[in-house]
N, C-alpha and C positions, 0 to 999 in steps of 0.2 A: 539433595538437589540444591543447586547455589542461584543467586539472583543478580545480574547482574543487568545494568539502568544506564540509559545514555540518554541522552537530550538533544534532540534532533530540531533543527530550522531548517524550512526551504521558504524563498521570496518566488514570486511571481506577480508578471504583468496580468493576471485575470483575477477577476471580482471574486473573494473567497463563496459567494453563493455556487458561481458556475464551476468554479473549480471541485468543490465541494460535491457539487452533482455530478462531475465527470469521471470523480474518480470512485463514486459509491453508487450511487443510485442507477446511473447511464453505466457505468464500467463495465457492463460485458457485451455494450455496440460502442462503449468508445476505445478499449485498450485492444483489440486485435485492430480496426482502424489505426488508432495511434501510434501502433508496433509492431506491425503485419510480421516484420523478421524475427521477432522474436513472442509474441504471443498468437497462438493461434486459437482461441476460444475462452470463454469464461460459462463455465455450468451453476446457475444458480439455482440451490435446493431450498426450501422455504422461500418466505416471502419480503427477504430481503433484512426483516429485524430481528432482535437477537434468535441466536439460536439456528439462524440460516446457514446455510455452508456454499460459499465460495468457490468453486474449483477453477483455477486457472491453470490450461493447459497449452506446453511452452512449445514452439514451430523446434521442430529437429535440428541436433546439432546442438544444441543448447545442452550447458551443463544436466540440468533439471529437466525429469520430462510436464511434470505439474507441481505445483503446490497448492492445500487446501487452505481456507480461514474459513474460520467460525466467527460469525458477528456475534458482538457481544452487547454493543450498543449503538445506535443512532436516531440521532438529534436533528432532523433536520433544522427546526427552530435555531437551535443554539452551533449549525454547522461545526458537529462535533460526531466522531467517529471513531468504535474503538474496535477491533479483530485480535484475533490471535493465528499466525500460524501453527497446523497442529498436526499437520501432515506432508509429505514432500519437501520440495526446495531445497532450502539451506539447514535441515535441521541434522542430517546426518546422523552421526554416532555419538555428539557432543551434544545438542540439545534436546527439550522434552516440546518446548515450545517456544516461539516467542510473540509478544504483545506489545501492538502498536495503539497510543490515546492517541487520537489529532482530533486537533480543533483548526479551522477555519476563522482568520481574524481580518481586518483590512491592514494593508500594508500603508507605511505612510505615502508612497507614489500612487496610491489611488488602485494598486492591486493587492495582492492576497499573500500573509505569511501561514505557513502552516507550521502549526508547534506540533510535535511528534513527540511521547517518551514512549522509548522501545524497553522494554524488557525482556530479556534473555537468560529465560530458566534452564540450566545443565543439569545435566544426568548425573548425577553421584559427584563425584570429587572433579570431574572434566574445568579445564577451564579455558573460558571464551576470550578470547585474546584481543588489546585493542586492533590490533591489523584485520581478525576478523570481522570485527564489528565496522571499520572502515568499509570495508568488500559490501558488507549489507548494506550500508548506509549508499554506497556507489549506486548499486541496484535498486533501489527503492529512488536515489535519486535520477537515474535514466529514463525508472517509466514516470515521475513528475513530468521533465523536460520533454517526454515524447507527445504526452497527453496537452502538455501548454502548447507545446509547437504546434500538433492538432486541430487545438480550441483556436490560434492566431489565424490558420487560415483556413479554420471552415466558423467564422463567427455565427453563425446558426442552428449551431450545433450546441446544447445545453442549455440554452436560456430559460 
Protein backbone atom coordinates (compact mmCIF):
# COMPACT_ATOMS: atom_id res chain seq x y z
CA UNK A 1 0.00 0.00 0.00
CA UNK A 2 1.53 3.53 -0.85
CA UNK A 3 0.51 6.97 0.77
CA UNK A 4 0.09 9.65 -0.79
CA UNK A 5 -0.94 13.62 0.88
CA UNK A 6 -2.03 16.68 -0.65
CA UNK A 7 -3.14 19.81 1.11
CA UNK A 8 -6.23 21.20 0.15
CA UNK A 9 -7.80 25.03 0.94
CA UNK A 10 -11.14 26.31 0.03
CA UNK A 11 -12.31 30.18 1.06
CA UNK A 12 -15.71 30.95 1.76
CA UNK A 13 -18.11 33.95 2.32
CA UNK A 14 -19.85 31.76 5.38
CA UNK A 15 -18.97 31.71 9.19
CA UNK A 16 -16.82 28.50 9.55
CA UNK A 17 -19.45 27.41 12.55
CA UNK A 18 -22.36 27.29 9.76
CA UNK A 19 -20.30 25.88 7.11
CA UNK A 20 -19.07 23.45 9.39
CA UNK A 21 -22.71 22.37 10.32
CA UNK A 22 -23.79 22.18 6.74
CA UNK A 23 -21.42 20.15 5.55
CA UNK A 24 -21.43 17.39 8.77
CA UNK A 25 -23.99 17.65 11.06
CA UNK A 26 -27.05 19.12 8.52
CA UNK A 27 -25.52 17.20 5.29
CA UNK A 28 -27.90 14.70 4.59
CA UNK A 29 -31.02 17.75 4.49
CA UNK A 30 -28.46 20.08 3.19
CA UNK A 31 -26.41 18.24 0.12
CA UNK A 32 -29.44 16.57 -1.90
CA UNK A 33 -31.01 20.34 -1.39
CA UNK A 34 -27.83 21.84 -2.42
CA UNK A 35 -27.32 19.47 -5.43
CA UNK A 36 -30.57 17.87 -6.18
CA UNK A 37 -28.63 17.02 -9.83
CA UNK A 38 -26.21 15.35 -8.66
CA UNK A 39 -26.90 14.04 -5.00
CA UNK A 40 -29.83 12.23 -4.42
CA UNK A 41 -29.87 11.10 -0.69
CA UNK A 42 -27.48 10.84 2.36
CA UNK A 43 -28.01 7.46 4.70
CA UNK A 44 -26.74 8.03 8.00
CA UNK A 45 -25.86 4.88 10.03
CA UNK A 46 -24.87 5.54 13.63
CA UNK A 47 -25.12 8.54 15.43
CA UNK A 48 -23.15 10.71 13.49
CA UNK A 49 -19.51 10.28 15.73
CA UNK A 50 -16.91 8.19 15.06
CA UNK A 51 -17.60 4.97 13.70
CA UNK A 52 -20.93 6.29 11.82
CA UNK A 53 -21.18 5.43 8.26
CA UNK A 54 -22.15 8.12 5.61
CA UNK A 55 -23.70 6.76 2.59
CA UNK A 56 -24.15 9.14 -0.08
CA UNK A 57 -26.11 8.30 -2.93
CA UNK A 58 -25.48 10.10 -6.46
CA UNK A 59 -28.94 11.10 -8.92
CA UNK A 60 -28.37 8.92 -12.29
CA UNK A 61 -26.17 9.45 -14.85
CA UNK A 62 -23.40 10.34 -12.63
CA UNK A 63 -20.17 8.68 -12.92
CA UNK A 64 -20.72 6.91 -9.24
CA UNK A 65 -23.87 5.44 -8.18
CA UNK A 66 -22.84 6.18 -4.04
CA UNK A 67 -19.92 6.47 -1.95
CA UNK A 68 -19.54 5.50 1.77
CA UNK A 69 -17.46 7.57 4.68
CA UNK A 70 -16.83 6.33 7.89
CA UNK A 71 -16.51 9.28 10.48
CA UNK A 72 -13.66 9.01 12.36
CA UNK A 73 -13.84 12.15 14.26
CA UNK A 74 -15.81 15.40 15.05
CA UNK A 75 -15.29 18.25 17.04
CA UNK A 76 -17.77 20.37 17.00
CA UNK A 77 -16.01 22.63 19.61
CA UNK A 78 -12.95 22.82 17.63
CA UNK A 79 -14.99 22.85 13.97
CA UNK A 80 -12.92 19.99 12.96
CA UNK A 81 -13.86 16.94 10.90
CA UNK A 82 -12.14 13.86 9.79
CA UNK A 83 -13.84 10.78 7.27
CA UNK A 84 -12.50 8.38 5.19
CA UNK A 85 -13.90 7.11 1.90
CA UNK A 86 -13.99 3.45 2.23
CA UNK A 87 -16.45 2.37 -0.25
CA UNK A 88 -17.85 3.56 -3.78
CA UNK A 89 -16.96 6.68 -5.62
CA UNK A 90 -13.67 7.34 -6.76
CA UNK A 91 -11.88 4.54 -5.21
CA UNK A 92 -11.90 2.01 -8.09
CA UNK A 93 -9.22 -0.38 -8.74
CA UNK A 94 -6.31 2.15 -7.68
CA UNK A 95 -7.32 2.83 -4.09
CA UNK A 96 -8.03 1.09 -0.62
CA UNK A 97 -9.27 4.46 0.77
CA UNK A 98 -8.99 7.87 1.11
CA UNK A 99 -9.03 10.46 4.28
CA UNK A 100 -10.12 13.83 4.61
CA UNK A 101 -8.81 16.08 8.21
CA UNK A 102 -10.72 19.67 7.86
CA UNK A 103 -10.88 21.92 10.21
CA UNK A 104 -13.11 25.08 10.05
CA UNK A 105 -11.14 28.35 10.68
CA UNK A 106 -12.23 32.24 10.09
CA UNK A 107 -11.21 33.46 7.00
CA UNK A 108 -9.73 36.98 6.98
CA UNK A 109 -13.06 38.65 5.14
CA UNK A 110 -15.13 37.63 7.90
CA UNK A 111 -15.98 34.05 6.31
CA UNK A 112 -14.70 30.53 6.60
CA UNK A 113 -11.19 28.69 5.09
CA UNK A 114 -11.41 25.14 5.25
CA UNK A 115 -7.90 23.42 5.58
CA UNK A 116 -8.34 19.80 4.09
CA UNK A 117 -5.33 17.03 4.16
CA UNK A 118 -6.52 14.26 1.90
CA UNK A 119 -4.83 11.06 2.01
CA UNK A 120 -4.87 8.64 -0.56
CA UNK A 121 -3.91 5.15 0.26
CA UNK A 122 -3.24 2.67 -3.10
CA UNK A 123 -3.46 -0.72 -3.48
CA UNK A 124 -0.13 -2.53 -3.96
CA UNK A 125 2.40 -0.64 -6.23
CA UNK A 126 -0.81 1.53 -8.12
CA UNK A 127 -0.06 5.04 -8.51
CA UNK A 128 -2.30 8.01 -7.91
CA UNK A 129 -1.48 10.46 -10.24
CA UNK A 130 -1.47 14.46 -9.63
CA UNK A 131 -4.25 14.85 -12.46
CA UNK A 132 -6.10 12.30 -10.45
CA UNK A 133 -5.93 13.94 -7.34
CA UNK A 134 -6.90 17.29 -9.25
CA UNK A 135 -10.37 15.47 -10.43
CA UNK A 136 -10.95 14.68 -6.65
CA UNK A 137 -10.11 17.88 -5.48
CA UNK A 138 -12.61 19.42 -8.48
CA UNK A 139 -15.39 17.21 -6.84
CA UNK A 140 -15.00 17.74 -3.38
CA UNK A 141 -14.71 21.38 -4.65
CA UNK A 142 -18.26 21.62 -6.46
CA UNK A 143 -20.28 20.12 -3.53
CA UNK A 144 -18.32 23.25 -1.15
CA UNK A 145 -19.60 25.76 -3.96
CA UNK A 146 -23.08 23.97 -4.14
CA UNK A 147 -23.56 23.94 -0.33
CA UNK A 148 -22.31 27.88 0.08
CA UNK A 149 -24.48 28.83 -3.00
CA UNK A 150 -27.27 27.06 -0.72
CA UNK A 151 -26.46 28.51 2.67
CA UNK A 152 -26.40 32.39 0.53
CA UNK A 153 -29.81 32.11 -0.43
CA UNK A 154 -31.53 30.10 2.08
CA UNK A 155 -29.75 32.25 5.14
CA UNK A 156 -31.84 30.24 7.71
CA UNK A 157 -30.83 27.26 7.06
CA UNK A 158 -27.88 26.10 9.49
CA UNK A 159 -27.62 28.60 12.07
Amino acid sequence: MGLVTYDFEVTSPISPARLFKALTVESGKVFPKASPHAIKSVELQGNGGPRSIAKINFAEGLPYQYVKHEIESHDQDNLSYSYSVIEGGPLGDKLEKISFENKFVAGADGGSVCKSLLKFYTIGDCVFTEEEIKDQIQRMDRVYKAVEAYLETNPDVCN
